[in-house]
PyMOL Python script that loads the backbone (N, CA, C, O; Angstrom):
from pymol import cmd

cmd.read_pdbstr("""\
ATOM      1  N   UNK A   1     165.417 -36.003 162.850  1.00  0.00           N
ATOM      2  CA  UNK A   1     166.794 -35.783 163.252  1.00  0.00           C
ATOM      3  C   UNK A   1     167.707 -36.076 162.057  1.00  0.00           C
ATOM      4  O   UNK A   1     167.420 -36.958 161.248  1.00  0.00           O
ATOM      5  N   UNK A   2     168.807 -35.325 161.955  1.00  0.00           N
ATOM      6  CA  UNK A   2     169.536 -35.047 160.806  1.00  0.00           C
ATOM      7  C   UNK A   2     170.680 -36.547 161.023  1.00  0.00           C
ATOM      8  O   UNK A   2     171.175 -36.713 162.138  1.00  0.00           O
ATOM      9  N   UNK A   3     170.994 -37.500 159.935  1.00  0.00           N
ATOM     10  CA  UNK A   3     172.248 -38.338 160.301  1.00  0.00           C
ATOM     11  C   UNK A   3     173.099 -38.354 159.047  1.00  0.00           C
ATOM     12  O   UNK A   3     172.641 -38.221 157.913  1.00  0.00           O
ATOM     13  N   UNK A   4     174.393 -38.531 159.351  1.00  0.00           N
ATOM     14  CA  UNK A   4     175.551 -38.667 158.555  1.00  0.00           C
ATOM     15  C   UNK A   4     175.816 -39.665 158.099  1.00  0.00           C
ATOM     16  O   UNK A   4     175.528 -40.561 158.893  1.00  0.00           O
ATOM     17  N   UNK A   5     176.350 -40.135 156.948  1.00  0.00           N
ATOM     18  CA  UNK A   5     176.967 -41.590 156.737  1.00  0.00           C
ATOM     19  C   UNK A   5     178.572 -41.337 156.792  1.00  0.00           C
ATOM     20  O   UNK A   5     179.275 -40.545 156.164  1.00  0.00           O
ATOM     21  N   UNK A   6     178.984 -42.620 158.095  1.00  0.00           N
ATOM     22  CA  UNK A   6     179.931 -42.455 158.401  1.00  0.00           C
ATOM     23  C   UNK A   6     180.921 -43.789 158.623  1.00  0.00           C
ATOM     24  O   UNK A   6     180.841 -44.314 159.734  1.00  0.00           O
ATOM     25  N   UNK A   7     181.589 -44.212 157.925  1.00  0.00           N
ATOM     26  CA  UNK A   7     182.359 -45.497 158.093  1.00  0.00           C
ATOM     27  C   UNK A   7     182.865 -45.671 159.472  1.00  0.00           C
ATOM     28  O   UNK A   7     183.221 -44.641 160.044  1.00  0.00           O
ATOM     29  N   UNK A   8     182.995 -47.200 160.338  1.00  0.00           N
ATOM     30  CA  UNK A   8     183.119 -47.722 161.322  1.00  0.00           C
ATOM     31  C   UNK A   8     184.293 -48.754 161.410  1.00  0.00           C
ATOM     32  O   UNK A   8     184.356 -49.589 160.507  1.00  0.00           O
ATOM     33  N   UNK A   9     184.998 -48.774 162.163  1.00  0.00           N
ATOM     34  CA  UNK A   9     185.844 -49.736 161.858  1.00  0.00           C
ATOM     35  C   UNK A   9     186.157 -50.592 161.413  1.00  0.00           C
ATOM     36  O   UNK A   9     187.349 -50.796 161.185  1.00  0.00           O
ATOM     37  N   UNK A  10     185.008 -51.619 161.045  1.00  0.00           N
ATOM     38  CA  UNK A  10     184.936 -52.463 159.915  1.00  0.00           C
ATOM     39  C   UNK A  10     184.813 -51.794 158.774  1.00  0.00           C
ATOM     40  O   UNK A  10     184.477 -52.517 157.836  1.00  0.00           O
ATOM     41  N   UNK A  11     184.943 -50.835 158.555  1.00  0.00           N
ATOM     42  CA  UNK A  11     184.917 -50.304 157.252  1.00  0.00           C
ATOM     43  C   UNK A  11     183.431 -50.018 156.672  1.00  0.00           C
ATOM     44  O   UNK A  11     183.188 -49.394 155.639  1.00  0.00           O
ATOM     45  N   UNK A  12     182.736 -50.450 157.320  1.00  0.00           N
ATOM     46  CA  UNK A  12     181.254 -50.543 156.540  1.00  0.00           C
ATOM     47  C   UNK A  12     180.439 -49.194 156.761  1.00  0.00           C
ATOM     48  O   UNK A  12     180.985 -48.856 157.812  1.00  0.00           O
ATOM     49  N   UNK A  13     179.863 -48.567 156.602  1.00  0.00           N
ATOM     50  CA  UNK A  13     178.875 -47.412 156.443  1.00  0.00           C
ATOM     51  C   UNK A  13     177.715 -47.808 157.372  1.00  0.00           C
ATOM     52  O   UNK A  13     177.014 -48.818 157.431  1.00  0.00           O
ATOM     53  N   UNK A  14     177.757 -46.538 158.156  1.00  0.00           N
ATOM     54  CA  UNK A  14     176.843 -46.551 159.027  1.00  0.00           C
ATOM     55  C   UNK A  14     175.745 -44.892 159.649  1.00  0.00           C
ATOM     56  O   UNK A  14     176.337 -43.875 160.013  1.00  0.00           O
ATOM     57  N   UNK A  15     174.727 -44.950 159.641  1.00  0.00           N
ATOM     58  CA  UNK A  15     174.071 -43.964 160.188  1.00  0.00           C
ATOM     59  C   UNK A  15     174.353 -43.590 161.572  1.00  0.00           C
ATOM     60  O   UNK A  15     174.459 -44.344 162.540  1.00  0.00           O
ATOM     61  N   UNK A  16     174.506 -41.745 161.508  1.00  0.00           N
ATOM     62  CA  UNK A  16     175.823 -41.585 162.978  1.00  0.00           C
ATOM     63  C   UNK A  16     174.895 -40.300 162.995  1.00  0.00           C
ATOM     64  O   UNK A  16     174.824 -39.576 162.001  1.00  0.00           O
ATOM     65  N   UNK A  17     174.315 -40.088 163.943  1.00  0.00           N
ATOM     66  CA  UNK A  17     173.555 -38.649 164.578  1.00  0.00           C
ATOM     67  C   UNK A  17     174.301 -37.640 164.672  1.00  0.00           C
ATOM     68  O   UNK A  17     173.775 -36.527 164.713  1.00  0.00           O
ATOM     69  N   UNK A  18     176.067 -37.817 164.746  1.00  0.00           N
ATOM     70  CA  UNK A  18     177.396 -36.962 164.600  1.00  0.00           C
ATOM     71  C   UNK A  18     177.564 -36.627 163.183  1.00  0.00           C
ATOM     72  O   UNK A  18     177.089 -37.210 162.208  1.00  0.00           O
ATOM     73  N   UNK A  19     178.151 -35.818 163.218  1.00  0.00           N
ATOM     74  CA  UNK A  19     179.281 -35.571 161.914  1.00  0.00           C
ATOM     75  C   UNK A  19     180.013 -36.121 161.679  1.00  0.00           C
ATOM     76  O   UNK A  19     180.338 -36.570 162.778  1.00  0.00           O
ATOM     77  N   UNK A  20     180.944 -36.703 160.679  1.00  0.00           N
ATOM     78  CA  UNK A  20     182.173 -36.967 160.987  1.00  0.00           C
ATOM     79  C   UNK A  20     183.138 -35.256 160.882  1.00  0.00           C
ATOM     80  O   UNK A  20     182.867 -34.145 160.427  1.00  0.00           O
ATOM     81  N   UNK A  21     184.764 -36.107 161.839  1.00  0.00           N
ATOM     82  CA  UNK A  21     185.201 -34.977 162.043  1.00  0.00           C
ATOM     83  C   UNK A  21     186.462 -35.190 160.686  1.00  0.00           C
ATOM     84  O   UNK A  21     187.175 -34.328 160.171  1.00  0.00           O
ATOM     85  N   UNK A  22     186.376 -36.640 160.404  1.00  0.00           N
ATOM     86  CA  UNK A  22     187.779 -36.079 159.208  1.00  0.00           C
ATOM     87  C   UNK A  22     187.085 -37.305 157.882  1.00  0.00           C
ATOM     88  O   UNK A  22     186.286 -38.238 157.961  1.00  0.00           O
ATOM     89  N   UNK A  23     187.885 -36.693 156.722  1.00  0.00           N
ATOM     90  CA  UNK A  23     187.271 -37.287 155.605  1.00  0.00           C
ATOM     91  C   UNK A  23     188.765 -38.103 155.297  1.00  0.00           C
ATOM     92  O   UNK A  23     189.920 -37.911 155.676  1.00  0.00           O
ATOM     93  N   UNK A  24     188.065 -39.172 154.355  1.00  0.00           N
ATOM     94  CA  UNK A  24     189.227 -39.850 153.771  1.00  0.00           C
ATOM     95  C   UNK A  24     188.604 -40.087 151.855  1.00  0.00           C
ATOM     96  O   UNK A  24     187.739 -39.504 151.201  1.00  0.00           O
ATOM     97  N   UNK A  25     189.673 -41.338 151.493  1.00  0.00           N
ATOM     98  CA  UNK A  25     189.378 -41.240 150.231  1.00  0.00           C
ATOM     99  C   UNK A  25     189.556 -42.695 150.531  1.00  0.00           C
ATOM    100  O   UNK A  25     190.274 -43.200 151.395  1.00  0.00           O
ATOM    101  N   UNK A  26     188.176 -43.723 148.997  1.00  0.00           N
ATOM    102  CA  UNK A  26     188.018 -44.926 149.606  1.00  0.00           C
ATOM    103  C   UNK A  26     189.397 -46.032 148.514  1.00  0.00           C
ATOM    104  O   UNK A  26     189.815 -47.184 148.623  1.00  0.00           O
ATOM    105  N   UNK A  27     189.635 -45.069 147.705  1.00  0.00           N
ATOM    106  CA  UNK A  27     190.298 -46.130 147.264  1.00  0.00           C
ATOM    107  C   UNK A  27     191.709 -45.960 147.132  1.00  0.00           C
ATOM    108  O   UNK A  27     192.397 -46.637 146.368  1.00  0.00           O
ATOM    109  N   UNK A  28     192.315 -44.689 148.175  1.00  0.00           N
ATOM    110  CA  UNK A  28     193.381 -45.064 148.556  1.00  0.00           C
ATOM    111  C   UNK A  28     193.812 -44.964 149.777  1.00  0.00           C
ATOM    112  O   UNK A  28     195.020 -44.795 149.938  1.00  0.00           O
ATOM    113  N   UNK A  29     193.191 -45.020 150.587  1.00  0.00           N
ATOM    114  CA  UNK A  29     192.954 -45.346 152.001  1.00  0.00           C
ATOM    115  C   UNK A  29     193.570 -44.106 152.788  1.00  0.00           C
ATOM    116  O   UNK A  29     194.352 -44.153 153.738  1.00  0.00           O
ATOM    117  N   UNK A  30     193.195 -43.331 152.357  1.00  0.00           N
ATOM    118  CA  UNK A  30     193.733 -41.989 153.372  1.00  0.00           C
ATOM    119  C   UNK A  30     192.787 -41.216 153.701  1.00  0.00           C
ATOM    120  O   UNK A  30     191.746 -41.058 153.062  1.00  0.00           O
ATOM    121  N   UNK A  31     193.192 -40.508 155.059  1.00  0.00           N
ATOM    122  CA  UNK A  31     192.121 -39.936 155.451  1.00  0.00           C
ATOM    123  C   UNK A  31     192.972 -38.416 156.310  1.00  0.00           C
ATOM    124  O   UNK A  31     194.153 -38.415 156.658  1.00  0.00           O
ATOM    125  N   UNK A  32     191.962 -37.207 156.496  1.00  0.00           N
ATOM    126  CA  UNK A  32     192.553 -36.155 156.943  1.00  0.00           C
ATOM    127  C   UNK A  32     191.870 -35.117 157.620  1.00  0.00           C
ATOM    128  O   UNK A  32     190.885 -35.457 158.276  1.00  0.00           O
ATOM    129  N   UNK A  33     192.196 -33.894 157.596  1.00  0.00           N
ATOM    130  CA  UNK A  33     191.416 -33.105 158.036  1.00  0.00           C
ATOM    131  C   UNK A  33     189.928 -32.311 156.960  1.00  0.00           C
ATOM    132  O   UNK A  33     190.184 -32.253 155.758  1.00  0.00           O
ATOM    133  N   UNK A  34     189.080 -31.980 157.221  1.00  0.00           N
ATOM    134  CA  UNK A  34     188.006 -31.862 156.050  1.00  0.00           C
ATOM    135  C   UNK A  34     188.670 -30.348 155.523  1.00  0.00           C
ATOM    136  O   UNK A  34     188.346 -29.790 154.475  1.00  0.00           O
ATOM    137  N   UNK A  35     189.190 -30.084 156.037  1.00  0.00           N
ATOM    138  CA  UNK A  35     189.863 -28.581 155.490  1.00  0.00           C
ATOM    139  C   UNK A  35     191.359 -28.805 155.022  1.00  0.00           C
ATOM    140  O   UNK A  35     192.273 -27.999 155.196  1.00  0.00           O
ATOM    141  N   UNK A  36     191.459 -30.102 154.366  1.00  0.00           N
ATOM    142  CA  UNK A  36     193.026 -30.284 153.866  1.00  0.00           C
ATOM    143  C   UNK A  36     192.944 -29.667 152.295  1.00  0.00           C
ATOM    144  O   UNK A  36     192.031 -29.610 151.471  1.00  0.00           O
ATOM    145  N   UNK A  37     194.481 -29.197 152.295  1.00  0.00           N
ATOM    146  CA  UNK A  37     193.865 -28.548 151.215  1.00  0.00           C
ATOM    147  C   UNK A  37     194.164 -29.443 149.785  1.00  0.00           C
ATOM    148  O   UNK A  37     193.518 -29.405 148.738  1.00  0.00           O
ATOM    149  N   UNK A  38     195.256 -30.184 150.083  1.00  0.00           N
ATOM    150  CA  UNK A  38     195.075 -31.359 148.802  1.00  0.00           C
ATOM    151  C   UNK A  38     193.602 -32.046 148.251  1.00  0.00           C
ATOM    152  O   UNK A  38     193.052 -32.159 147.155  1.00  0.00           O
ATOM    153  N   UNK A  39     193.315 -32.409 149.567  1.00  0.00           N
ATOM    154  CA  UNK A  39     191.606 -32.687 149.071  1.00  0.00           C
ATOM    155  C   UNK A  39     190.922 -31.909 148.353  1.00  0.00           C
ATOM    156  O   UNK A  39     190.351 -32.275 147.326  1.00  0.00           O
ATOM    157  N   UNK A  40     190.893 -30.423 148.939  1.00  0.00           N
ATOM    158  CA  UNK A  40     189.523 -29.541 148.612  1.00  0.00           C
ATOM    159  C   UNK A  40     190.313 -28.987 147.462  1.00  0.00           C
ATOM    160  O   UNK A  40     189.705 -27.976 147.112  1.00  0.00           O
ATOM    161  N   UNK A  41     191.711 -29.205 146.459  1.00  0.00           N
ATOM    162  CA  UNK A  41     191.876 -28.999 145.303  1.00  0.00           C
ATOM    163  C   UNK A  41     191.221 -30.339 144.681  1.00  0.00           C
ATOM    164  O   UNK A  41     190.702 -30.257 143.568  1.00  0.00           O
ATOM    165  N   UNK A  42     191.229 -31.269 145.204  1.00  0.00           N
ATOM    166  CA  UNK A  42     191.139 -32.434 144.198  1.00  0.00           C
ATOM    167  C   UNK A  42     189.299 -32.744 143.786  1.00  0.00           C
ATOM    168  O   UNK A  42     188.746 -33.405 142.907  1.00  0.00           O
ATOM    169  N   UNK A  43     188.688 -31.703 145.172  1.00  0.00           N
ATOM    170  CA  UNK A  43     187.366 -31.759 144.854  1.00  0.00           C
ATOM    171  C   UNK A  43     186.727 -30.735 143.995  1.00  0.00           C
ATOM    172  O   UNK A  43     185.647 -30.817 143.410  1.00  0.00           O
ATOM    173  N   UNK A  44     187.540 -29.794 144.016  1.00  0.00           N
ATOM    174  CA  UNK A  44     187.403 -28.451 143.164  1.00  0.00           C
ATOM    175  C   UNK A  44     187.840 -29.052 141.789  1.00  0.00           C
ATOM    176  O   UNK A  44     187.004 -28.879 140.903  1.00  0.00           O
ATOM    177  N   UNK A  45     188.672 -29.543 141.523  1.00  0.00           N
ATOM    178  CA  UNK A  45     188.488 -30.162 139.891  1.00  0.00           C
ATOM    179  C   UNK A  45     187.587 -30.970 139.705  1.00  0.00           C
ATOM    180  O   UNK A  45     187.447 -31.011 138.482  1.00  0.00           O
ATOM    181  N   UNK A  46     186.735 -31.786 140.270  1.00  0.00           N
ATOM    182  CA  UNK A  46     185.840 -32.317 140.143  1.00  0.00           C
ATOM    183  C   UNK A  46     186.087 -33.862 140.759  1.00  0.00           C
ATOM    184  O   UNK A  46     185.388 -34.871 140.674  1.00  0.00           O
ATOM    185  N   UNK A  47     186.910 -33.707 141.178  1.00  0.00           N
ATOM    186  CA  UNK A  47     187.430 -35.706 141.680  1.00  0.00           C
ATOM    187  C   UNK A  47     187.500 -35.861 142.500  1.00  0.00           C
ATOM    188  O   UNK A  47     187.172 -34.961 143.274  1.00  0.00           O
ATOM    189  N   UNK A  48     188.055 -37.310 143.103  1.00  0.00           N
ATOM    190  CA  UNK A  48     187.792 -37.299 144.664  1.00  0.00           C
ATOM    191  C   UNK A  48     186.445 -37.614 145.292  1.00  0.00           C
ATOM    192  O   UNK A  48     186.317 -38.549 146.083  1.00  0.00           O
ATOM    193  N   UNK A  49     185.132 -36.577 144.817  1.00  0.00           N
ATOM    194  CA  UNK A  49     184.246 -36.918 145.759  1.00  0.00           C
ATOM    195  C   UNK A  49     183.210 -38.273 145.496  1.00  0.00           C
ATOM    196  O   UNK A  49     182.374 -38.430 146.386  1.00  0.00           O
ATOM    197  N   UNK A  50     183.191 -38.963 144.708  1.00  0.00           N
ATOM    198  CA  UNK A  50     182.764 -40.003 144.725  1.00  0.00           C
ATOM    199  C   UNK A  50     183.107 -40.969 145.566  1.00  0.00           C
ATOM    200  O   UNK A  50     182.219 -41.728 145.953  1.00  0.00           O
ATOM    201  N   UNK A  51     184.580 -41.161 146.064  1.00  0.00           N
ATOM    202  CA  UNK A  51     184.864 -41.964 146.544  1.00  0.00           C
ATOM    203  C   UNK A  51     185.093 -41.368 148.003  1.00  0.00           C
ATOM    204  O   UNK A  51     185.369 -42.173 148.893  1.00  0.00           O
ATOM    205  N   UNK A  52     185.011 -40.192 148.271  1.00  0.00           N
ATOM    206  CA  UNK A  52     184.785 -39.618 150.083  1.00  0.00           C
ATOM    207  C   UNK A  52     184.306 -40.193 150.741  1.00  0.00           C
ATOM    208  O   UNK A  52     183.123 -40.213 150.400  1.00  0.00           O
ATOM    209  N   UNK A  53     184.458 -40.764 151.592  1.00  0.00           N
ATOM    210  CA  UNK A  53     184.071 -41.267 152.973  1.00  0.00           C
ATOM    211  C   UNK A  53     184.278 -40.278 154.291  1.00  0.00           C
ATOM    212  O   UNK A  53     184.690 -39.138 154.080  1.00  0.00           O
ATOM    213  N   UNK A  54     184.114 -40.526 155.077  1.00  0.00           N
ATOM    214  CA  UNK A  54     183.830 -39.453 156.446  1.00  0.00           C
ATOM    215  C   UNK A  54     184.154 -40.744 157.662  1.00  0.00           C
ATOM    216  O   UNK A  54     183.787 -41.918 157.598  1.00  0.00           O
ATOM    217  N   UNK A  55     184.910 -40.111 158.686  1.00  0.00           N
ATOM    218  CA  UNK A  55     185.199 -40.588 159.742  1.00  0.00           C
ATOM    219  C   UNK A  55     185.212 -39.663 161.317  1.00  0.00           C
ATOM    220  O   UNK A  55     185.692 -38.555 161.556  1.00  0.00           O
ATOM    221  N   UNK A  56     184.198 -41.004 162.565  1.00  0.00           N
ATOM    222  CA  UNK A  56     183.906 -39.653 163.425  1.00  0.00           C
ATOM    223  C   UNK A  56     185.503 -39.216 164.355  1.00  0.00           C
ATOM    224  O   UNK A  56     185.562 -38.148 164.964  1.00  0.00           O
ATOM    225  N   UNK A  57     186.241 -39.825 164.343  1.00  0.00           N
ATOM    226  CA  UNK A  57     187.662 -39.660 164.620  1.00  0.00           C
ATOM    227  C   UNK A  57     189.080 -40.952 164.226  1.00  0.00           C
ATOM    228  O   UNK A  57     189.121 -42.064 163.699  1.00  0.00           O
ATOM    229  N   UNK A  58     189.918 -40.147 164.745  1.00  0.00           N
ATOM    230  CA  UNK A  58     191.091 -40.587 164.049  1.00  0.00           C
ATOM    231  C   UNK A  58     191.582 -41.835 164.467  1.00  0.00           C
ATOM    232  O   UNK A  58     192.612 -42.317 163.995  1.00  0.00           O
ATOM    233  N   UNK A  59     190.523 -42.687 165.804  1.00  0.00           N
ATOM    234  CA  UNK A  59     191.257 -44.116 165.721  1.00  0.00           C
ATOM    235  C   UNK A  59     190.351 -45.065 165.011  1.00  0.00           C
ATOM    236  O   UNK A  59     190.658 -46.241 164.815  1.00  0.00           O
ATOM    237  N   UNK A  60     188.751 -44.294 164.470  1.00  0.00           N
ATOM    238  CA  UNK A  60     187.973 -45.152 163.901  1.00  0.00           C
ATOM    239  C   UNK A  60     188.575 -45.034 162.408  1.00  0.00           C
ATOM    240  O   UNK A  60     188.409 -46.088 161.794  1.00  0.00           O
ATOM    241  N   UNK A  61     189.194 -44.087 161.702  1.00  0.00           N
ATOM    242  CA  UNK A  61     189.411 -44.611 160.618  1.00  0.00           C
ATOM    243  C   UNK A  61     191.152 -45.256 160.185  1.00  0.00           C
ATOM    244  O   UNK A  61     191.583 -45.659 159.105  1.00  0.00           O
ATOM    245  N   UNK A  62     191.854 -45.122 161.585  1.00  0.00           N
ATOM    246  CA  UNK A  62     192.776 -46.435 161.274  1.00  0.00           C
ATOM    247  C   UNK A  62     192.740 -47.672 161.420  1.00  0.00           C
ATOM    248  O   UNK A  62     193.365 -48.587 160.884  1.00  0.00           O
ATOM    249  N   UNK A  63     191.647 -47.622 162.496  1.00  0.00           N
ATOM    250  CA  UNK A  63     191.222 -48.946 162.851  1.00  0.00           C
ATOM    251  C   UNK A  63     190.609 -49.774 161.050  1.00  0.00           C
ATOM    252  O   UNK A  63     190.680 -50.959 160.726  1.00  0.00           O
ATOM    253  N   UNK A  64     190.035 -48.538 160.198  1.00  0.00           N
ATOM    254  CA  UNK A  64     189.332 -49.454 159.526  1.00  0.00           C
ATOM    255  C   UNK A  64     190.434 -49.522 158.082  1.00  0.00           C
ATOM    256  O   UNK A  64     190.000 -49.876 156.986  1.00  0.00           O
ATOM    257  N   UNK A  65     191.798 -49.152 158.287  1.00  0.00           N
ATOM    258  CA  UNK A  65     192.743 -49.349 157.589  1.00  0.00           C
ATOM    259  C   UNK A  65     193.109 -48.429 156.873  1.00  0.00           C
ATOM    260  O   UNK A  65     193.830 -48.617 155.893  1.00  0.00           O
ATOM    261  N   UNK A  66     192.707 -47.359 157.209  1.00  0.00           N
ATOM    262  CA  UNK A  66     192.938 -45.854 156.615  1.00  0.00           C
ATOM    263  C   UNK A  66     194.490 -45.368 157.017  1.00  0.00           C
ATOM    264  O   UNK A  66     194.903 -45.909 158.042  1.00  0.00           O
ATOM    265  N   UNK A  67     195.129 -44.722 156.571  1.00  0.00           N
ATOM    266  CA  UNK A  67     196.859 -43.695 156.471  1.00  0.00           C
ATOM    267  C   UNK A  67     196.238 -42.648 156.709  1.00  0.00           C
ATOM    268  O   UNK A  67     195.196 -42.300 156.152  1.00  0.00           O
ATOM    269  N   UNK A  68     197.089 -41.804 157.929  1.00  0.00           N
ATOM    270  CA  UNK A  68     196.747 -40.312 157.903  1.00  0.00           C
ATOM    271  C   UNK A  68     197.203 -39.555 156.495  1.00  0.00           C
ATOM    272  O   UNK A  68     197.807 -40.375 155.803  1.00  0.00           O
ATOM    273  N   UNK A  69     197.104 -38.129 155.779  1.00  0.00           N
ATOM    274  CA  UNK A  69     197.172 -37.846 154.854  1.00  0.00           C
ATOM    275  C   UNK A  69     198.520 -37.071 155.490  1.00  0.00           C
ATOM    276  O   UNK A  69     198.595 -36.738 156.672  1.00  0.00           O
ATOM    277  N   UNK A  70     199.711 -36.816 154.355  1.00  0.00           N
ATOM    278  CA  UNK A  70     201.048 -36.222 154.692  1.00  0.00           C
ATOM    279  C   UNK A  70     200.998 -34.601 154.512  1.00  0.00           C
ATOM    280  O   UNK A  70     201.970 -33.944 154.886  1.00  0.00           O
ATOM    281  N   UNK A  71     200.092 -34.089 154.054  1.00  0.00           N
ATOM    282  CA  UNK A  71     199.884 -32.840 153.818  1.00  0.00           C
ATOM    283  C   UNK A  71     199.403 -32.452 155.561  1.00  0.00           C
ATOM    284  O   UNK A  71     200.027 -31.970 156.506  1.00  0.00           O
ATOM    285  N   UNK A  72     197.899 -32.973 155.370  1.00  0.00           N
ATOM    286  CA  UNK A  72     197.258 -31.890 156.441  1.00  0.00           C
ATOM    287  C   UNK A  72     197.189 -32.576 157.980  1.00  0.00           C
ATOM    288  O   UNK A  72     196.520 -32.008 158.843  1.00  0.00           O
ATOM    289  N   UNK A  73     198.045 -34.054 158.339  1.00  0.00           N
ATOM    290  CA  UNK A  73     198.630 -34.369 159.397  1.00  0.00           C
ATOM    291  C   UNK A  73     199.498 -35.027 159.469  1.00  0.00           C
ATOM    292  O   UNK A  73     199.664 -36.245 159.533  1.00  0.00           O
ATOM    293  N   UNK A  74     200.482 -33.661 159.454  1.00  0.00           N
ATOM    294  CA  UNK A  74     201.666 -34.812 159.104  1.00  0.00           C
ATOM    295  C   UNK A  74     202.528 -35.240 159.976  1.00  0.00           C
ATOM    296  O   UNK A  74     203.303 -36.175 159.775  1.00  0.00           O
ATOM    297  N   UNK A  75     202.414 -34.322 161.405  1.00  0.00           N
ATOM    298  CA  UNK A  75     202.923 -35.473 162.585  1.00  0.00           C
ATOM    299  C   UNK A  75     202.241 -37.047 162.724  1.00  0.00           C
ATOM    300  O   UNK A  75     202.918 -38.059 162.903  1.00  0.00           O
ATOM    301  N   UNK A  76     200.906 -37.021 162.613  1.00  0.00           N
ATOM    302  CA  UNK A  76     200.490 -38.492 162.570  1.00  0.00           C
ATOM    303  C   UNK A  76     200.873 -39.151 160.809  1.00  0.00           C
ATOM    304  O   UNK A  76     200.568 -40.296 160.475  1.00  0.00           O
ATOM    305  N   UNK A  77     201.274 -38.580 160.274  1.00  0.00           N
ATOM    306  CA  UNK A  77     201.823 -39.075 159.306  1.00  0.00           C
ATOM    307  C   UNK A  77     203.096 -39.813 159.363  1.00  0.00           C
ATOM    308  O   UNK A  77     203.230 -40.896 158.795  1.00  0.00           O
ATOM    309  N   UNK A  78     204.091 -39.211 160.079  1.00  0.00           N
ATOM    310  CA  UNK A  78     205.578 -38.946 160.759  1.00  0.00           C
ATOM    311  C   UNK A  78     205.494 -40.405 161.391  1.00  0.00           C
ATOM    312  O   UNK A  78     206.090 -41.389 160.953  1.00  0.00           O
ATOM    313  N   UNK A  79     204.620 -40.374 162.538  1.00  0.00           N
ATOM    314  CA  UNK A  79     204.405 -41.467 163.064  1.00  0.00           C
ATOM    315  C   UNK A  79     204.060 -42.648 162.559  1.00  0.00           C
ATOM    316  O   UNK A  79     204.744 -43.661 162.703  1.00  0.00           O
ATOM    317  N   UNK A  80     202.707 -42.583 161.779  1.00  0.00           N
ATOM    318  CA  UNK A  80     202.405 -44.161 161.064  1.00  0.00           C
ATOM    319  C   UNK A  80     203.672 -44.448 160.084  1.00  0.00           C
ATOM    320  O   UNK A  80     203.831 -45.662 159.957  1.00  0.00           O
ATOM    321  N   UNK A  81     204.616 -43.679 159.358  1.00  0.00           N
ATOM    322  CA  UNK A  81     205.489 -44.030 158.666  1.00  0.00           C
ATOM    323  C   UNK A  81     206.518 -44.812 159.752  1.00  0.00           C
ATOM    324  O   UNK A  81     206.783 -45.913 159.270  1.00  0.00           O
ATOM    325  N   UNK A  82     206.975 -44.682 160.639  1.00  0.00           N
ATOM    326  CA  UNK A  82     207.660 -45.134 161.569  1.00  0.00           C
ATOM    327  C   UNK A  82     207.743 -46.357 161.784  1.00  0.00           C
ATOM    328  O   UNK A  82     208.783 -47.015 161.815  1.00  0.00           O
ATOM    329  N   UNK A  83     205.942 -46.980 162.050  1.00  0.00           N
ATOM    330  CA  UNK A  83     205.878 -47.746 162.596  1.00  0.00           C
ATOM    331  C   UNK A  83     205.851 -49.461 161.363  1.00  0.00           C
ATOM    332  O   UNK A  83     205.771 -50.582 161.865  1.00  0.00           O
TER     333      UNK A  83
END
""", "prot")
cmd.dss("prot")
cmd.show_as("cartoon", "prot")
cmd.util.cbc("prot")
cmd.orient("prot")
C-alpha cells in the first residue's frame, strides 16, 4: 500500500495512507492549495521544494502553526489576518 509523508499537528511527519490535500513551506510557515501558483513558480525555478511539506487539511496545518498563503486562499487569508 502506497503512503504519504504528511505533517500532523504537532508538526512532526507522519505516514498517512491519504494524500495530503494542501502543501505548505517549512520555513515560512505557509501553506496552500497544491495548484497555487506562487508555489509551482517557486518550484519551477528550482526552490521551495526542499522545504515542502504536505498537509491532509486545512485545520491540521494551522493547528501545527502554519498561515494560509495570500495568493491561492485568500479569503482564509482575509480571515487569519483579522484575527
Amino acid at each position: 500500500m502506497k503512503t504519504w509523508t504528511l505533517l500532523g499537528v504537532d508538526g512532526k511527519p507522519y505516514a498517512s495512507p491519504a494524500p495530503g490535500t494542501l502543501g505548505g513551506h517549512r520555513k515560512s510557515h505557509i501553506y496552500g492549495r497544491l495548484d497555487c501558483p506562487t508555489a509551482l513558480r517557486a518550484i519551477a525555478r528550482g526552490g521551495y521544494v526542499r522545504e515542502r511539506v504536505f498537509f491532509l487539511d486545512e485545520a491540521t496545518a494551522q493547528a501545527a502553526g502554519y498561515r494560509p498563503c495570500a495568493r491561492c486562499m485568500r479569503e482564509a487569508y482575509r480571515e487569519w489576518k483579522a484575527t
